[in-house]
N, C-alpha and C positions, 0 to 999 in steps of 0.2 A: 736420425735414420737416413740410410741414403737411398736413391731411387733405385739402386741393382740390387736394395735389401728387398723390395717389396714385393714384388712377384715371388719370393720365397716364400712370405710372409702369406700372401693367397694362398698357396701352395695345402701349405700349412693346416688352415681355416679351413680348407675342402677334407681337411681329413679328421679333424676333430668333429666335426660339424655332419658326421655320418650316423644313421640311427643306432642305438646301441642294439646290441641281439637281444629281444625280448624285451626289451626297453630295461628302466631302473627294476629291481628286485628288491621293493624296499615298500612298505606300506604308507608312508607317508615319505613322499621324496616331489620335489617340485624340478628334477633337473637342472638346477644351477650349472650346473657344466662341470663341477670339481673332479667327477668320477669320470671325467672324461680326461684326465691331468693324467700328467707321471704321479701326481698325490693324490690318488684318488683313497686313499690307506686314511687320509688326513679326514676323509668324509667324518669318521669317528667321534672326534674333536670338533671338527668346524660347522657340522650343519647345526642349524637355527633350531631342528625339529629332535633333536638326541640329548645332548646339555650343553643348554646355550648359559651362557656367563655374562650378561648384562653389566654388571657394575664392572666385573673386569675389564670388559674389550669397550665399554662407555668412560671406564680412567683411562685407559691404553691410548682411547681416541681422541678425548677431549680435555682430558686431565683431570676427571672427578665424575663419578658416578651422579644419576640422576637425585637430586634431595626436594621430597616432599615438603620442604619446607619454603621450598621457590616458588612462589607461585603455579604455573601449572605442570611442572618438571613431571608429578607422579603421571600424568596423561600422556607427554608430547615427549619426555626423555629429556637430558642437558640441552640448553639452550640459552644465547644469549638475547635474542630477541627474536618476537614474530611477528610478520607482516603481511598486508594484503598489497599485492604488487601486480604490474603488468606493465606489456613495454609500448611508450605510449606509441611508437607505430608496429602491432603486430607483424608479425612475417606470416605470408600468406601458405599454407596449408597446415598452419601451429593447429593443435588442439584446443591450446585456450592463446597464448599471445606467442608464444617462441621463447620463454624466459629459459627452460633448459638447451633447447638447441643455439640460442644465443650466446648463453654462457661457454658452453662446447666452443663454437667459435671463437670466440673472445679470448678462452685461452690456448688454444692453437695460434692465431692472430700473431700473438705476443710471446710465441717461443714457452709460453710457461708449463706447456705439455708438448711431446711426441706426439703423442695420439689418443687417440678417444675411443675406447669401445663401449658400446651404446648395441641399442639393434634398429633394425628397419623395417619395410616390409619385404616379403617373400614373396618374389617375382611369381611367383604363381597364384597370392591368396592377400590381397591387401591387407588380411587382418594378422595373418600368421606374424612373430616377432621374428626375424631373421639375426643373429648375431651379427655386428659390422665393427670394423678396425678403421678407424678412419682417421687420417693423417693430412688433410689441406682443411682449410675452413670450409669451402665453399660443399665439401661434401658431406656436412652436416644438414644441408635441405632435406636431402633423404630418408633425412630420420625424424622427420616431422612430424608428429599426427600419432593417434594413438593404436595399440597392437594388444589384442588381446589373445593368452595364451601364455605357453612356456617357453623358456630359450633357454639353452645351455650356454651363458654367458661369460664365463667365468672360462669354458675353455679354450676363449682367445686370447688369455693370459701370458699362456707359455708360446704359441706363436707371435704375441708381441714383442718378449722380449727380444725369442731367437732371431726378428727382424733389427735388434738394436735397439728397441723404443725404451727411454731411459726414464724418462717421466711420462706417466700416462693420467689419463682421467675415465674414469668409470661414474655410467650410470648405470643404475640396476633398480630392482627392488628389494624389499626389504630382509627375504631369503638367501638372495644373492649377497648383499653388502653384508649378512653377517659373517657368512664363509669367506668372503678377502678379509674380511675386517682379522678374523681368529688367522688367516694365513699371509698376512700383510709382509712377515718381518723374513718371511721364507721364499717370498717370491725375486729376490733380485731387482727390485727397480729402487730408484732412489726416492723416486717420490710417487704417492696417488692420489690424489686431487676424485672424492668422490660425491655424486651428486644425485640425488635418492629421489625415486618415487615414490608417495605414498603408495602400498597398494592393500585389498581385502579384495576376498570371494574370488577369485580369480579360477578362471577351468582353462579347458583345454581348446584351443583354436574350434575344433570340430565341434565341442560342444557349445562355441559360441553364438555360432552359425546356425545352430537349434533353435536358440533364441532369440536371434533376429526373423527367423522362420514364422517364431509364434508371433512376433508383434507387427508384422508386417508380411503381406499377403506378397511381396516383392521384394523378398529380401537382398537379392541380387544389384536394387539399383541404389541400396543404401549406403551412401559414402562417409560418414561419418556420425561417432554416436559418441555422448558423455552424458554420463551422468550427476549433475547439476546440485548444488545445494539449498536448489531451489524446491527439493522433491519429485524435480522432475527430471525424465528420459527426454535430449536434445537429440533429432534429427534428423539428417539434411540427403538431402537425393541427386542423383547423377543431372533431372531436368530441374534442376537450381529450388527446388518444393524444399520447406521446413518444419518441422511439427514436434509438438512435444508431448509427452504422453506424464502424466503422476506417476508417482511407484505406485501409489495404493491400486493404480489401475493397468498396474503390468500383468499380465494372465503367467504370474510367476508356478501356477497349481499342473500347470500342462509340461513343465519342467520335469524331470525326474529325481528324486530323492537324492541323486548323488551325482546332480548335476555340478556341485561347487564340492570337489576331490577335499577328505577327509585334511590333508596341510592345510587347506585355505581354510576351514571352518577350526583349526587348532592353531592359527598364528597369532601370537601376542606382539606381533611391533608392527603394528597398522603406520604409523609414524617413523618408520626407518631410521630408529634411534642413534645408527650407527654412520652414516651420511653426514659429511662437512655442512649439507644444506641441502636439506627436502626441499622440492616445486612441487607440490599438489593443488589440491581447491578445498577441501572440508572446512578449512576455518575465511575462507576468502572472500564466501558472500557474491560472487556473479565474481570477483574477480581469483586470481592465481594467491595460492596460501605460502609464503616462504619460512621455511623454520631455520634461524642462523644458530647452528651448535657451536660454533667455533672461532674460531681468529682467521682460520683456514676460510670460512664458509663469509665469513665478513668482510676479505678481500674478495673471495670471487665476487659477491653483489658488487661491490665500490669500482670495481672493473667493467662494471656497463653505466657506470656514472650517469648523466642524465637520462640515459635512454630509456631508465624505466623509473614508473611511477611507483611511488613508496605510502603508503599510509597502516595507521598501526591498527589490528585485526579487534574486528567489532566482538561480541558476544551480544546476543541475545536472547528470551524466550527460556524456560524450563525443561530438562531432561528427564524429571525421574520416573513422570507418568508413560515415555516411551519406552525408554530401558526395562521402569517393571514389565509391562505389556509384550514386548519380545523375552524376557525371559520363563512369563507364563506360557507363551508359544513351545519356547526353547523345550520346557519340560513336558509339554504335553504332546508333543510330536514324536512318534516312533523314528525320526531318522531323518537326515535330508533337511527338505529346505523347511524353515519354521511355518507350522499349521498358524491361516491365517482365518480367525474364527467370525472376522466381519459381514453379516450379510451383504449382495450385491448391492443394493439399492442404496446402504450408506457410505459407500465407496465414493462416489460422487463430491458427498456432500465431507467426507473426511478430507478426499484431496483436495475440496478450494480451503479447508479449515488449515491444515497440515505447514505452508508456506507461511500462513499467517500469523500463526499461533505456535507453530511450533519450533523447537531451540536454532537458533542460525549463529550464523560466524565462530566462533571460537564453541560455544557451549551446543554447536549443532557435530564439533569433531569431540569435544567431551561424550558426548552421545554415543558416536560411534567407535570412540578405543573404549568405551565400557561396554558396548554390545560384545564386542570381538572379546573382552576378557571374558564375560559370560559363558560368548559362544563356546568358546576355549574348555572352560571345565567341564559343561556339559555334557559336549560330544567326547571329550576325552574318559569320562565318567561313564559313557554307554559303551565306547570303542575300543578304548586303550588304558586302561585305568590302570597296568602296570608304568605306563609313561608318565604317569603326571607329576611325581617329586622330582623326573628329570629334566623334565619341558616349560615347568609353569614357574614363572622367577617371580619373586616374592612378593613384586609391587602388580603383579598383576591379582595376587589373593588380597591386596590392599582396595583396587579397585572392587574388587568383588565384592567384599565385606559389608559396604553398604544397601547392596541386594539380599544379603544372610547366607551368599554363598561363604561356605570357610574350610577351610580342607580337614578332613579327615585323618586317622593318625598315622596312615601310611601315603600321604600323597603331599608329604613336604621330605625336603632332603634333612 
């Protein structure tokens, strides 16, 4: 790309990046950005949440659909290895070390992409995701730190090109990379180099801001938050304060029933099955979780060579007493977030239990893509139950089955 391409390219981004009228018209839409394309026709085919096709766009990607008979493929999707990583000198405003934004760099660095569409924050609201196009290494700092909320990301696709960007790298999450993934071979670039977030429960910027509200009498001076696999809520404050809170002791009840929007409580690929190479934390145990799907995804690691530390992802502790307990939640809640039936007094005494006893590193993310498939037929069973032979792909009834969920005779294709 040359530099007289790029102020075109802004150009561009100011105009895709405008509120749609009335927003998305779609009951279950996370705004990936598609409908904001010349193919927005393609939404049809490509969203995650209509008929998504796992084995096919998981062979398209990786060259063989996920097999239950790899070890933990029916959980995490194809892969060829997973690990607990971090880069042994963090970058300073990372979320957890910099392993995605370093990677961004790295291949920028080395010509092996144009550019990078990622997002950042939104100069008006630290938390909001802002879509960004970015094309030198050095302004991958930017995108540091985490953004909770939606972005329409996907529709700085067609302003990359029209700038000349010939190979690109895309992070997204896991709604997002399905839709490139189903419109990869349509889009004109020669190559996409893509690098996934895990993500689940995800709302809306505004309603995030709610709940930083409830858990803090200050929410304005909180500069950073994550949620740990430790069980606990990390975070940090503008006068350098730190503090962690348990989930069991999040006042999640002051929430409203439809704080976490109907797509996030019905997505099945918590693990971004379709990504060269997830950076999350669920299987990482205090460090960063890396999932290698690919040949793709096992060059980009081997390209920060020593810079980051490698060791192979622990498992410990038992799931099924959690999982059953949130799915008896799951059915006896009218809606919204799962009724949580603990009296207060033993909240205390479950959150020092919880880190200790309960499932961590790899069988603590076993945990949570079996809650999400739960969640998944559940709510789709109260909400949408003409969707679910569309939406629910088959290794997710696989998961299920050991809870005695099993679908009905109209709710398989």
């Amino acid at each position: 790309m040359t530099a007289a391409a790029l102020p075109d390219a802004r150009a561009l981004i100011q105009g895709v990046l405008q509120p749609l009228p009335g927003g998305p018209d779609r009951p279950i839409c996370t705004d990936c950005g598609l409908s904001r394309t010349s193919q927005a026709r393609q939404c049809a085919s490509a969203c995650q949440f209509i008929t998504p096709d796992y084995p096919a766009l998981e062979t398209a990607v990786h060259g063989r659909a996920r097999d239950p008979a790899r070890g933990d493929e029916l959980f995490f999707g194809p892969h060829l290895a997973l690990y607990r990583a971090r880069l042994k000198a963090p970058l300073p405003g990372a979320q957890w070390t910099g392993i995605t934004t370093q990677l961004c760099a790295r291949l920028l660095e080395t010509g092996a992409v144009d550019g990078v569409i990622c997002v950042g924050p939104d100069p008006d609201d630290r938390w909001k995701p802002l879509p960004m196009l970015v094309t030198r290494p050095e302004e991958m700092e930017q995108a540091r730190g985490m953004r909770m909320g939606f972005a329409p990301t996907l529709a700085l696709l067609e302003p990359a090109r029209a700038a000349g960007l010939r190979k690109i790298a895309f992070v997204g999450i896991p709604c997002q990379v399905h839709a490139l993934r189903a419109m990869e071979t349509q889009l004109g670039f020669e190559a996409i180099t893509v690098i996934g977030t895990p993500c689940s429960d995800n709302t809306t910027t505004d309603r995030f801001h709610e709940f930083l509200g409830v858990i803090d009498p200050e929410p304005e001076t909180i500069t950073y938050l994550e949620f740990r696999a430790d069980y606990k809520v990390e975070l940090r404050y503008a006068d350098g304060r730190q503090r962690t809170v348990p989930f069991l002791m999040l006042p999640l009840s002051k929430l409203g029933p439809d704080f976490f929007p109907l797509s996030c409580r019905t997505c099945v690929d918590y693990t971004n099955a379709l990504a060269d190479i997830p950076v999350g934390y669920m299987g990482g145990e205090g460090e960063q979780w890396l999932i290698v799907r690919n040949e793709r995804g096992r060059a980009l690691l081997a390209a920060l060579g020593d810079e980051v530390a490698l060791a192979p992802a622990g498992s410990r502790g038992k799931r099924e007493g959690a999982v059953e307990g949130f799915l008896m939640n799951l059915e006896r809640a009218a809606g919204g977030l799962p009724l949580r039936a603990m009296p207060d007094w033993a909240r205390p005494l479950a959150a020092w239990l919880q880190p200790r006893i309960g499932p961590r590193g790899l069988e603590f993310a076993r945990t949570r893509v079996e809650m999400k498939a739960l969640e998944t037929i559940v709510h789709l069973r109260r909400s949408a139950p003409q969707r679910m032979a569309r939406m629910i792909p088959d290794h997710v009834w696989q998961l299920a089955a050991r809870y005695g969920l099993v679908p009905g005779s109209s709710e398989t294709r």
